[in-house]
C-alpha positions in Angstrom: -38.2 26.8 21.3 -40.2 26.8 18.2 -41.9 23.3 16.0 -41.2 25.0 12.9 -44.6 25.9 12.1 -46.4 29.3 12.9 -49.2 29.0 15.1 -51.2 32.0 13.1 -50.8 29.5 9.9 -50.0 26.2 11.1 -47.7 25.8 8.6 -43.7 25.7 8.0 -42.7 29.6 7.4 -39.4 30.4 6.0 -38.6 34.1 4.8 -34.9 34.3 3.0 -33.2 38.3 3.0 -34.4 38.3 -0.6 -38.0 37.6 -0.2 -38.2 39.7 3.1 -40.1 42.9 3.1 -38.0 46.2 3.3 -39.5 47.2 6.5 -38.9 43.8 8.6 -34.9 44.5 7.4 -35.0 48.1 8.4 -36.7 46.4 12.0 -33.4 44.0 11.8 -30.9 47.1 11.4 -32.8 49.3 13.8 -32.3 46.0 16.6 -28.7 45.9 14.9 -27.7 49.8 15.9 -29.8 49.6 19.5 -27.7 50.0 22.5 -27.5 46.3 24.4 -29.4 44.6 26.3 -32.3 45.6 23.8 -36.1 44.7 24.2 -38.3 44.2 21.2 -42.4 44.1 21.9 -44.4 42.7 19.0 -47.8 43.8 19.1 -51.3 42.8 17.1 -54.3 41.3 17.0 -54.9 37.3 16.7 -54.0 36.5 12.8 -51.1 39.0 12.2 -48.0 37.2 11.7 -46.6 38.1 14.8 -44.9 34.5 15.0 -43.6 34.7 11.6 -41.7 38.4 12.7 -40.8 37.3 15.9 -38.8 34.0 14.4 -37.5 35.9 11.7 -35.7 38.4 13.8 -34.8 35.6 16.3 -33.3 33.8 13.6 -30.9 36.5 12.5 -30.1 38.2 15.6 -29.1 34.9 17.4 -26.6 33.8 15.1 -24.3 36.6 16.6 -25.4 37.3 20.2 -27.6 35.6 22.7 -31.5 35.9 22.0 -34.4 35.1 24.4 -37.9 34.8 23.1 -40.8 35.3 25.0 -43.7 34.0 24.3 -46.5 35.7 26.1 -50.1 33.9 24.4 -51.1 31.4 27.1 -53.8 29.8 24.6 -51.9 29.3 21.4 -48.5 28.7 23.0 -45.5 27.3 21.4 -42.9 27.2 23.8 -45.0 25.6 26.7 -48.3 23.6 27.1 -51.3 26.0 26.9 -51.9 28.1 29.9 -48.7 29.2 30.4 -46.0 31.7 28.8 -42.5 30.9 28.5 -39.0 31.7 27.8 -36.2 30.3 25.8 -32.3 31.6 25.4 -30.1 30.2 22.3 -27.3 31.6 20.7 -25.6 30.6 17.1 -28.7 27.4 17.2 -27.3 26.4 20.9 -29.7 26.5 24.0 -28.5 28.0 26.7 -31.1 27.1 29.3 -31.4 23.3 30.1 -35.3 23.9 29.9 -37.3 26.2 28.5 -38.9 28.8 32.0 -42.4 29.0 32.4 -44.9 30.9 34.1 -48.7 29.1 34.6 -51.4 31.8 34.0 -54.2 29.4 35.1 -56.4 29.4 31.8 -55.4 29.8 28.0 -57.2 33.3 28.2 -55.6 36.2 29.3 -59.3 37.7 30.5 -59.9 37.3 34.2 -55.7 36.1 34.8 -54.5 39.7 33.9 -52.2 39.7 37.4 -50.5 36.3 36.7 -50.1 37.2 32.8 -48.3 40.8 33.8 -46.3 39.5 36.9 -45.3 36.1 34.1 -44.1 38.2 31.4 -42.4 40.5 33.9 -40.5 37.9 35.6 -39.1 35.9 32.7 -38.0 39.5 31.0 -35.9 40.0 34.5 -34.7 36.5 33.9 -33.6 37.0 30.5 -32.1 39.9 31.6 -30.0 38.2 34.4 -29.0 35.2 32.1 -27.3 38.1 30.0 -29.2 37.9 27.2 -28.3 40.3 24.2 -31.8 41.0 22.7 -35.1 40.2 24.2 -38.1 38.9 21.8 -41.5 39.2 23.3 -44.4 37.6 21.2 -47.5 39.4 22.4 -51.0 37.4 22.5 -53.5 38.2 20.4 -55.2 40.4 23.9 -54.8 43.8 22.5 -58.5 44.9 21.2 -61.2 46.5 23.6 -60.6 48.7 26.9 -59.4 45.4 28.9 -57.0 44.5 26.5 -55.9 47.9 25.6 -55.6 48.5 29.3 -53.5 45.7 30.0 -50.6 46.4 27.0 -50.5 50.2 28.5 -49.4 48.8 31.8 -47.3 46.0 30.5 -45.3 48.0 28.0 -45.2 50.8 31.0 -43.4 48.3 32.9 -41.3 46.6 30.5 -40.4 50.0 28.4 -38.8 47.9 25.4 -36.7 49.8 22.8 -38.6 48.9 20.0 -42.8 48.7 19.8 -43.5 46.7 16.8 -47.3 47.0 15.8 -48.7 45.0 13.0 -52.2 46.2 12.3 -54.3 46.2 9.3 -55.8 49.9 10.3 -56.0 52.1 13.2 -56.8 49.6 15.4 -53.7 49.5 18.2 -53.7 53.5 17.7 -55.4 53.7 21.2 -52.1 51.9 23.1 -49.4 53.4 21.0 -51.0 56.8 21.7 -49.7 56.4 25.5 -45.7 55.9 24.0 -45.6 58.2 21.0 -43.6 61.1 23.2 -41.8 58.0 25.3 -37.8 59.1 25.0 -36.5 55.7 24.7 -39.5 53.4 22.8 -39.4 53.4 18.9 -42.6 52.4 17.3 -42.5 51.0 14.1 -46.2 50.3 12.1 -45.9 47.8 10.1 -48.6 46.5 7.6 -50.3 42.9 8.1 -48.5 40.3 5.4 -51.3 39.5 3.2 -50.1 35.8 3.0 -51.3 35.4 6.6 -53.7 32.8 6.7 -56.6 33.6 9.4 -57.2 30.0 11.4 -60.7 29.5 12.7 -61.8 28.7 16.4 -61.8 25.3 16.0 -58.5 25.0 14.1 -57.3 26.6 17.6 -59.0 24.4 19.7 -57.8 21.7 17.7 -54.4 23.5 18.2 -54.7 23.3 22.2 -55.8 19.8 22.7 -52.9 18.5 20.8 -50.8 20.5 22.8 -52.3 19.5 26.0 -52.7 15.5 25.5 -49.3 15.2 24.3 -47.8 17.0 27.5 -49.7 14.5 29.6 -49.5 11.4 27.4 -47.1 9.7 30.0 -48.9 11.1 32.7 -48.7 9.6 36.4 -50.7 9.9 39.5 -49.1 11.8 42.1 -49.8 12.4 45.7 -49.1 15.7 47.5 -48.7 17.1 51.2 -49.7 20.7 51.4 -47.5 20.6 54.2 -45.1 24.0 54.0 -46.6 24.6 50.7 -48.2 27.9 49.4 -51.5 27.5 47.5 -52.9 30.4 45.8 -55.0 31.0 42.4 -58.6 29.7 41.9 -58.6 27.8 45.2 -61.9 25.8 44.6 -65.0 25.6 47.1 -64.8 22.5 49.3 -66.8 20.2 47.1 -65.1 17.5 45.6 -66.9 18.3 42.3 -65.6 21.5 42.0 -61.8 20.2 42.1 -61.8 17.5 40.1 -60.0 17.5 36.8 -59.2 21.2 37.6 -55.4 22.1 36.3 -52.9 23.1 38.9 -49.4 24.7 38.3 -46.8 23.2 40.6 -44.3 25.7 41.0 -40.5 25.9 42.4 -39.9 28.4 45.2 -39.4 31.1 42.5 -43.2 30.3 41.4 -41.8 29.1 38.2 -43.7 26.3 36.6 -42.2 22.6 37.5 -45.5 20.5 35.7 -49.3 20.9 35.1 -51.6 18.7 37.0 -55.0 17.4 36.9 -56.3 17.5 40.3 -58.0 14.0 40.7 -58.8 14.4 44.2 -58.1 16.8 47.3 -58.3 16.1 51.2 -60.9 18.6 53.0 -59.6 21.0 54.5 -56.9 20.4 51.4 -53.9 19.1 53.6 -53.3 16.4 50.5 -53.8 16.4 46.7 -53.9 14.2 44.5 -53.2 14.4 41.0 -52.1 13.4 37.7 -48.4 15.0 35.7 -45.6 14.1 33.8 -42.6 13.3 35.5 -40.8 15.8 37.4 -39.5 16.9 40.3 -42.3 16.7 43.0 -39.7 17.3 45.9 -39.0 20.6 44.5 -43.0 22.0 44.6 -42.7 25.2 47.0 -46.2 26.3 45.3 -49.5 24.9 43.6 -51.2 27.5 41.3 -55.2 26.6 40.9 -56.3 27.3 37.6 -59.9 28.1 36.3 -60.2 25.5 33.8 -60.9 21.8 33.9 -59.3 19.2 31.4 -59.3 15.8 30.5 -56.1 13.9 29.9 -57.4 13.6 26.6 -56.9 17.6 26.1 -60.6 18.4 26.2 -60.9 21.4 28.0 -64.3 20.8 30.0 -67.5 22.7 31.2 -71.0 21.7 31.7 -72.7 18.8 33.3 -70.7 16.2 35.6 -71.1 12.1 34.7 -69.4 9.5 36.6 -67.7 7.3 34.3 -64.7 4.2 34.8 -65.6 3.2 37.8 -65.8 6.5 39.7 -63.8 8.8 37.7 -65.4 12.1 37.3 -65.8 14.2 34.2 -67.7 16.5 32.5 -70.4 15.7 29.4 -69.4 18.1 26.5 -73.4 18.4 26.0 -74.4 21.2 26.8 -76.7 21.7 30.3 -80.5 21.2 29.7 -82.6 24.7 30.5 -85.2 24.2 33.3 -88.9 23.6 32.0 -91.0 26.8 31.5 -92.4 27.6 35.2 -95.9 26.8 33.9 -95.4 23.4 33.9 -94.3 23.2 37.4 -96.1 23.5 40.5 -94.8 26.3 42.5 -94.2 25.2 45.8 -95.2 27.7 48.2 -92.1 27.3 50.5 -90.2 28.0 47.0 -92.3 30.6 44.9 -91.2 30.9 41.0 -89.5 35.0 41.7 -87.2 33.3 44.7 -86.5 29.2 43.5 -82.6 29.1 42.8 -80.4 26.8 41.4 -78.2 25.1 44.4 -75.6 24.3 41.5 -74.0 27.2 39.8 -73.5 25.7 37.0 -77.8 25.2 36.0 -78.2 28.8 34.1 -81.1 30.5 35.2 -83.8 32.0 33.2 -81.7 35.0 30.7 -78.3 33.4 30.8 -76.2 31.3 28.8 -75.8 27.6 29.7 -72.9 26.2 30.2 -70.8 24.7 27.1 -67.8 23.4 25.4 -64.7 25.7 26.3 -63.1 27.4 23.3 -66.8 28.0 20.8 -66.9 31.3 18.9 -68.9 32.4 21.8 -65.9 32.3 24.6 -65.4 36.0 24.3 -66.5 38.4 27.3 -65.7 41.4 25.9 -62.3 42.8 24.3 -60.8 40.5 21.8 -60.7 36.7 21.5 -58.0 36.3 24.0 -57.8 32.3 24.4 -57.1 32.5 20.2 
């Protein structure tokens, strides 16, 4: 399940009984005295320690009855690749799953994926129910600030109704969500203060973060072939243009829509009755489902946006510069078929006049509205 390091701080975090704070072992009895199977929900912002609490009480509670930890942040994920959230079950240091399930959420930001996030989380919580697990350990994103986000936890937590709300917060600022459970008969919310050791990590230390993560799952990557024959395809299908397909990712999923592999689609058959693509090894025969993503990537783990070049003999990709504005209209001659108030772009990528161009995935700018969801 975990690398040993915290993905807030990068950084190996052990906590012994005598250095942990008083309100993390009253959290540990609390779980302890809780009727079984018993749901724990660990809310906060990016930057809150939320790992750190989550291993700690996986730690203890597993050496006596059988844990599974959730973790729900599709961009900084440490149980599967980016873009997806996942599920492990271990008791007394054992795994009891032969692989870790995952769900692909088709982008490593919750914003504009809400449905696959909630239905995700949802089914791997059933899952850990069915597979008996004692206590259930669900490591929120960081997707909690701003009327999306705040939205989305309602519902979620509405669904899920875990026994215990845990909310680290450095002020007021999750007040607007726990509002909506503070007369709920069977949640317990407990507040608990942001650790002041937490160690903040900057966009690019995240992004950095991600691209490790994503070349290393495809670092023995091969190229694949794929009838859609009897398959389901659903997601981001892209526009029949070969530029708009290549390099996207794809989820291939079993017939339970779980994820099997992530692939980078290197080339699809119009109307798509064959894709191809590049994965890991796995178990092609078993694909019931390909999940389209939003996002493209290189094998390299660049996630990419912008201009298209054609580089190795053929092979597609994008430039990481950014894409050149048009010229001011005065120095073009209006064309009278095409006058300046009605001349569009036929790309949707060219940003027009009052819009942002097109850039690098993952710059301090990648927010649209609510919280930095993809850190």
């Amino acid at each position: 399940m975990h690398s040993g390091t915290d993905p807030a701080n990068d950084k190996p975090q052990q906590t012994t009984m005598s250095e942990t704070p008083e309100t993390w072992k009253a959290l540990l009895q609390a779980a302890h005295q809780s009727q079984r199977p018993t749901m724990i929900y660990v809310l906060g912002a990016i930057d809150t320690g939320k790992s750190t609490l989550c291993r700690f009480l996986h730690d203890h509670l597993q050496r006596h009855s059988a844990v599974a930890y959730i973790d729900c942040d599709p961009g900084q994920s440490t149980i599967g690749p980016p873009t997806t959230v996942g599920m492990t079950l271990q008791h007394r240091g054992r795994e009891l799953l032969q692989a870790p399930l995952l769900r692909f959420v088709g982008s490593t930001t919750p914003l504009g994926h809400l449905l696959p996030m909630l239905t995700g989380i949802l089914r791997l919580a059933e899952k850990a129910t069915a597979f008996q697990a004692d206590y259930l350990i669900l490591d929120s994103s960081g997707f909690c600030l701003g009327r999306a986000a705040q939205e989305f936890q309602i519902h979620l937590l509405d669904l899920l109704h875990p026994a215990h709300i845990v909310a680290l917060q450095r002020g007021q600022e999750l007040e607007p969500i726990l509002a909506n459970f503070h007369r709920h008969p069977r949640m317990q919310i407990h507040r608990l203060p942001v650790s002041q050791s937490v160690v903040p990590r900057m966009p690019p230390q995240r992004r950095s973060y991600r691209e490790d993560r994503f070349r290393s799952y495809f670092a023995h990557a091969r190229s694949y072939r794929l009838s859609t024959d009897n398959l389901g395809l659903h997601g981001r299908i892209p526009a029949a243009d070969p530029m708009n397909s290549r390099d996207l990712l794809i989820g291939l999923c079993d017939r339970e829509h779980f994820l099997l592999a992530l692939g980078i689609v290197q080339q699809i058959d119009w109307p798509i009755l064959q894709i191809q693509f590049l994965a890991p090894p796995f178990p092609v025969d078993k694909t019931a489902v390909v999940h389209f993503g939003s996002i493209h990537l290189d094998v390299s783990g660049v996630q990419l946006m912008g201009q298209r070049n054609t580089l190795h003999g053929g092979r597609s990709r994008y430039s990481m510069a950014t894409v050149p504005r048009r010229e001011p209209e005065e120095k073009k001659t209006p064309s009278a078929k095409h006058p300046p108030a009605e001349r569009k772009s036929h790309d949707a990528r060219v940003p027009v006049s009052g819009k942002k161009s097109a850039r690098h995935f993952g710059s301090a700018s990648d927010e649209r509205g609510g919280s930095r969801a993809a850190d």
